[in-house]
N, C-alpha and C positions, 0 to 999 in steps of 0.2 A: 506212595502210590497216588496216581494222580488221577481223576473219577471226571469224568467229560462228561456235561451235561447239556443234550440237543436241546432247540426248542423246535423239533416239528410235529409229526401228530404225535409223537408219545409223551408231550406238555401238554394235559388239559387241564390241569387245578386254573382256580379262579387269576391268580397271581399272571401265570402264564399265559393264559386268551388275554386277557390284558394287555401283555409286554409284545405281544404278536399283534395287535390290535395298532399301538402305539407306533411300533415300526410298521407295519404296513400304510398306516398314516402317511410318515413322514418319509417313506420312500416314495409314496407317490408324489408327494410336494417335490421332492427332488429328481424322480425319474423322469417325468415329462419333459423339464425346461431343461436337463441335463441330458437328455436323447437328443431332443432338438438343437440344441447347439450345438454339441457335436457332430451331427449329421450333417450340418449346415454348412458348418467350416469346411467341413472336410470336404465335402463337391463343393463348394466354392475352389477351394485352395486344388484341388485335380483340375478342375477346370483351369485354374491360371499357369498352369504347367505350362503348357506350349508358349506364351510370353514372358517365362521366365521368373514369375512371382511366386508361382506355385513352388517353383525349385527350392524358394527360402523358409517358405511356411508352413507347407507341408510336411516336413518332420515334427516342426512346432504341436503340428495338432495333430498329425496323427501318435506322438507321444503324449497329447492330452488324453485324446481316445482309451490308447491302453492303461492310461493312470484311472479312468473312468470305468472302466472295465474290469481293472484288477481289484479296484476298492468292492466293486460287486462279489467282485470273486471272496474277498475277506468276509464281507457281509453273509457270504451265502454259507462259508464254513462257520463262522464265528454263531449263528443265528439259529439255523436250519441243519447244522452239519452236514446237507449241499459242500462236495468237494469237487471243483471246476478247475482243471488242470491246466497252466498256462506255457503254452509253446510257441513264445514269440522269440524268431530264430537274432542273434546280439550281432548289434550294430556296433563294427571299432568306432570309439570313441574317437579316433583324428580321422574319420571318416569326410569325405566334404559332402556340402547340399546335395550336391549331384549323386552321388555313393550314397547317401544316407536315403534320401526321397525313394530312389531305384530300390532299394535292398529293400525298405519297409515295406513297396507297394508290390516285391515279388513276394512278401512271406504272407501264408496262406492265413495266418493268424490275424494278418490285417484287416481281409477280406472278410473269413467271419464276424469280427466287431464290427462289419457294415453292414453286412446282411442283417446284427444283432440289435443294430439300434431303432432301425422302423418296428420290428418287433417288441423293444423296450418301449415305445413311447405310444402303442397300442395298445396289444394284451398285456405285456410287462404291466404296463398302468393301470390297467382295470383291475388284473388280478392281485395289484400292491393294494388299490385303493378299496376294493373289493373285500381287504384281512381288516383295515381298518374300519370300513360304515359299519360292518355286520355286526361288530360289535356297538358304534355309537350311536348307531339308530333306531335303537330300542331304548338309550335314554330320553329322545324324544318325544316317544308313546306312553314314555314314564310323565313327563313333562307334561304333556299336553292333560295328561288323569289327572294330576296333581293341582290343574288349574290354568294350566298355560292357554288351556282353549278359550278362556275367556278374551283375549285379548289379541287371537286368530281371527284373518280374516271371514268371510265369508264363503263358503264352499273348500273350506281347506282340506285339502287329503293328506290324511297319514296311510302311504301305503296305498289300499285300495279300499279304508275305510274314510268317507267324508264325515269330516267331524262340523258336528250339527249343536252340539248342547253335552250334558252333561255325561250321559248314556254314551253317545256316540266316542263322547272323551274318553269314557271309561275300555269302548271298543278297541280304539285304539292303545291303552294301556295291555289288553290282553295281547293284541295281536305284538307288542313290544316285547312281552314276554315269550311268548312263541319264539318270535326272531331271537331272540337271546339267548334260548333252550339251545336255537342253529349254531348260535356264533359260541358257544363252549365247545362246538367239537370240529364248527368249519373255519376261523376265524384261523389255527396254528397251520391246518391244511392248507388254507389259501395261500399264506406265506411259503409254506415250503414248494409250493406249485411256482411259485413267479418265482424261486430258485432254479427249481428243474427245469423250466422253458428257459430259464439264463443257461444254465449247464446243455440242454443240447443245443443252442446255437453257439454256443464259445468252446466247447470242449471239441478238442484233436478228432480228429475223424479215423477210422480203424487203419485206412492206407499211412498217414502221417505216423500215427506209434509205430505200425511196423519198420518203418524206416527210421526211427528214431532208438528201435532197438537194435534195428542195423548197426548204427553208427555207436550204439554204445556198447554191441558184440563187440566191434573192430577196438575200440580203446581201450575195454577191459584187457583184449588180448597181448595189444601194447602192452598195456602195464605191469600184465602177468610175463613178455617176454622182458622187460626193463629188471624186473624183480630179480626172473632169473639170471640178466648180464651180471646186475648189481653185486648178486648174490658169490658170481665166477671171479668177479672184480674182487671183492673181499677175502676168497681163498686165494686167487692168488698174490694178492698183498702179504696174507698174512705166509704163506708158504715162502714166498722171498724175502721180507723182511725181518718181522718178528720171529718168525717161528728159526729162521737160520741164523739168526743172531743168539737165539737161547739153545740153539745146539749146539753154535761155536762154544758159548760162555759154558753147556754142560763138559764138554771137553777140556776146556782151561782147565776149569778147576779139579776134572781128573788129574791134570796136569800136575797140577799143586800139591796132591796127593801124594805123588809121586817125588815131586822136587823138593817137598816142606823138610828135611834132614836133608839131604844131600847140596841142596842151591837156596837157602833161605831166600839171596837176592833175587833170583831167576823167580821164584816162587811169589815173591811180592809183585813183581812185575805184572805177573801174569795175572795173580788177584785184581790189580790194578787196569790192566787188560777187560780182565770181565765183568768190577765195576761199571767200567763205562758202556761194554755190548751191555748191563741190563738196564740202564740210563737211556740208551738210544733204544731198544725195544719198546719202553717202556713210550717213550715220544712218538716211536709210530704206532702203538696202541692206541693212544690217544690221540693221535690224527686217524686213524682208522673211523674210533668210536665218533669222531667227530663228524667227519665226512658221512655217514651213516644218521646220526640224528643228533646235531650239536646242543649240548645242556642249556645254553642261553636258549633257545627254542622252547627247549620243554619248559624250562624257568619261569620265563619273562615273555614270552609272545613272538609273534612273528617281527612286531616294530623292533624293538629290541633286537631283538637275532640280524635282523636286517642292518639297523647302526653298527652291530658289532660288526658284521661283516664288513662294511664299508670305513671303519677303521683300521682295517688289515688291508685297506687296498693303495696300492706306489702312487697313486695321485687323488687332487681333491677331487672331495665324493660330499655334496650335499646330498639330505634324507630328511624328506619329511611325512610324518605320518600323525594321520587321525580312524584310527580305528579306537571306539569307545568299548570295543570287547574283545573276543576273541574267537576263533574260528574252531572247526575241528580241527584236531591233531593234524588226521593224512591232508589235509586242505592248507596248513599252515605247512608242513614238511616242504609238498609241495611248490608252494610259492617260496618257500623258500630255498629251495635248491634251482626253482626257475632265476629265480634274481640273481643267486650263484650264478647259472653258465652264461646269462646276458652280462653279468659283469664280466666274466672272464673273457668273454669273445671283445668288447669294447678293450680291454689290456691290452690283447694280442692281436688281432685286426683291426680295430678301430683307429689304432694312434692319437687316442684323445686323450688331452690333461686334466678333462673337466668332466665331472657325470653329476646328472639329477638325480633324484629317485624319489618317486612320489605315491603312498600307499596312501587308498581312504576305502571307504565302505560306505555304499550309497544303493538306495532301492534293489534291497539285497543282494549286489555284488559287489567282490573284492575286487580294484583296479589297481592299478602296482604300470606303473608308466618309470621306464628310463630311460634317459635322456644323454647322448655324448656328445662333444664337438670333433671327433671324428674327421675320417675321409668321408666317412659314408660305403654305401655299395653293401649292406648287406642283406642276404635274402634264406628263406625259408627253404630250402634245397636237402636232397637227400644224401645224407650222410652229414649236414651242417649240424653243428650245436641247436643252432636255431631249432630243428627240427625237433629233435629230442625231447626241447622246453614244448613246442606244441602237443605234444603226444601226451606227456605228464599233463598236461592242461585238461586235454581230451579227456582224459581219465576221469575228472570232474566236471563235464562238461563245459570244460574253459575253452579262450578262444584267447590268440595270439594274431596281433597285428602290428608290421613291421614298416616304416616308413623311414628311409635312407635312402635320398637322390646321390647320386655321385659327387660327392665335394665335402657331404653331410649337411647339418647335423643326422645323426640317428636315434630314431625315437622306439622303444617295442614298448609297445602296450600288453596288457596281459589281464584277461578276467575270468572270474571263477565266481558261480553263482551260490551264497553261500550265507548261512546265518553267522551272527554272533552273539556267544553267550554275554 
């Protein structure tokens, strides 16, 4: 059992205004010069759009943005247990400046990280820098009782008491106490407030989930009719294959029954006969069971699963993979029965001798690119393989993008958003 422990207002031991104290510190050292640059870049680099600068740099920063953004978001779960949902809609990776700049600056998730950062580098800052004084500035009314005021200028204010002499030192002592009485219960508050003003400019707005559960109605439903093909596909495999082969071989050996005294030879024959139907049963059993959720899969990971596949293919097949863990099951199934039909469509339409394959796992998604030297000419069409592999993607909210001019090569990309254990 695993025990989650927030720090917002229901941390107020000494330990905790402290650790809130300290980050609110250091977020403001960091959220101001980290707003402002951001913000800078970013209408800079809009602005250079129409002369063609902006086309190159603008992804650049506005995927600093969202790395700036999301690190908040971690902060805000990790700290505050603030959970700020992120719906930045996936850019294909062989996307060009032009595709990439356009797609970013139409997804609405852009635009609130814009709206988000004059706000971070305002109130965001006051109210970071705000968790941390409340507590440090009642050291200094400690400090100045202790003797520090000896060595203050003249007319110094602590607060709104001026410290004049020893007394007035001492005033400011009390009133350091007072603020420190504050900062045990406002100090964790403060923190979780410059969460929550981050969670309403950055979180999805009520129209955007609705349509985000649109699209994940529609895919479940896919996947629930895929289940049930799948499902049709497997009886009747098994009703023509296996299962008519172990009725032939019940019958043999009726046979034998019959023939074992009267045709020994005829009788061995026919044992011999239904030896080999339960030999072949048994081989389409286990191309069944396979086709369904191949044991290297479950074994050894999707890397694995993937090589192996790509040693059962009529021509060379480079793979390379850096995944440092492993995925969930339905996420790893997945990808890899997607890599199955993209290989398969490159055997039989592509006419290529050559295939890439390149899995890694990067700012938590799974990307799995293949690569053929082909005709080319393939597309994303209804009733294509192609399409199939999108829908299973959809499922996870993955996205497929397919790049094949006529001549080739052909590239499909494929990503799924996804941890690994």
């Amino acid at each position: 059992m695993t025990i989650e422990t927030k720090s917002g207002s229901g941390r107020t031991g000494v330990r905790g205004v402290g650790l809130a104290a300290v980050r609110g510190l250091g977020l403001a050292l960091v959220t101001l010069p980290g707003a402002v640059l951001c913000f800078t870049l970013t209408v800079v680099s809009i602005a250079l759009i129409p002369i063609g600068v902006g086309i190159v740099t603008t992804p650049w920063v506005l995927t600093g943005v969202r790395a700036f953004a999301d690190w908040r978001r971690v902060l805000a779960a990790q700290w505050c247990g603030v959970r700020i949902p992120s719906a930045y809609r996936p850019i294909p990776k062989d996307a060009n400046p032009w595709g990439r700049t356009f797609g970013m600056l139409g997804d609405p998730a852009t635009w609130r990280d814009l709206r988000w950062l004059p706000v971070d580098m305002t109130a965001g800052f006051v109210s970071a820098l705000l968790a941390g004084a409340l507590l440090l500035y009642p050291l200094e009314g400690f400090a100045i009782a202790a003797g520090l005021w000896r060595v203050l200028p003249d007319g110094y204010w602590y607060g709104f008491v001026s410290v004049t002499g020893q007394a007035s030192a001492l005033g400011a002592g009390a009133l350091g106490l007072v603020l420190l009485f504050f900062a045990h219960f406002f100090t964790p508050r403060l923190l979780e407030a410059h969460f929550r003003l981050t969670r309403v400019l950055l979180a999805p707005s009520q129209g955007e989930l609705a349509e985000r559960v649109r699209v994940l109605t529609e895919t479940r439903r896919d996947a629930v009719d895929t289940s049930a093909a799948e499902l049709r596909r497997i009886e009747r495999d098994l009703h023509d294959g296996a299962q008519a082969r172990l009725v032939a071989m019940g019958m043999d050996l009726g046979t034998v029954e019959v023939l074992l005294e009267k045709d020994p030879e005829q009788a061995r024959q026919l044992l011999a006969q239904a030896r080999q139907s339960s030999a072949d049963a048994l081989a389409e059993l286990r191309d069944l069971v396979r086709g369904i959720h191949p044991p290297v899969l479950a074994e050894r990971g999707l890397g694995d699963a993937v090589r192996a596949l790509a040693l059962r293919m009529p021509l060379a097949t480079e793979v390379d993979v850096d995944l440092p863990g492993r995925a969930d099951e339905p996420v790893e199934s997945a990808a890899y029965f997607a890599v199955s039909e993209v290989l398969t469509n490159a055997v039989k339409h592509g006419h290529a001798d050559r295939i890439w394959i390149d899995l890694h796992h990067r700012d938590g998604m799974l990307r799995i690119s293949v690569t053929d030297n082909g005709k080319g000419g393939a597309v994303i069409g209804a009733g294509s393989g192609l399409a199939g592999v999108e829908r299973r993607l959809g499922t996870f909210d993955g996205v497929l993008a397919v790049s094949s001019p006529a001549g080739g090569p052909t590239m499909v990309t494929m990503e799924i958003p996804c941890v690994l254990s």
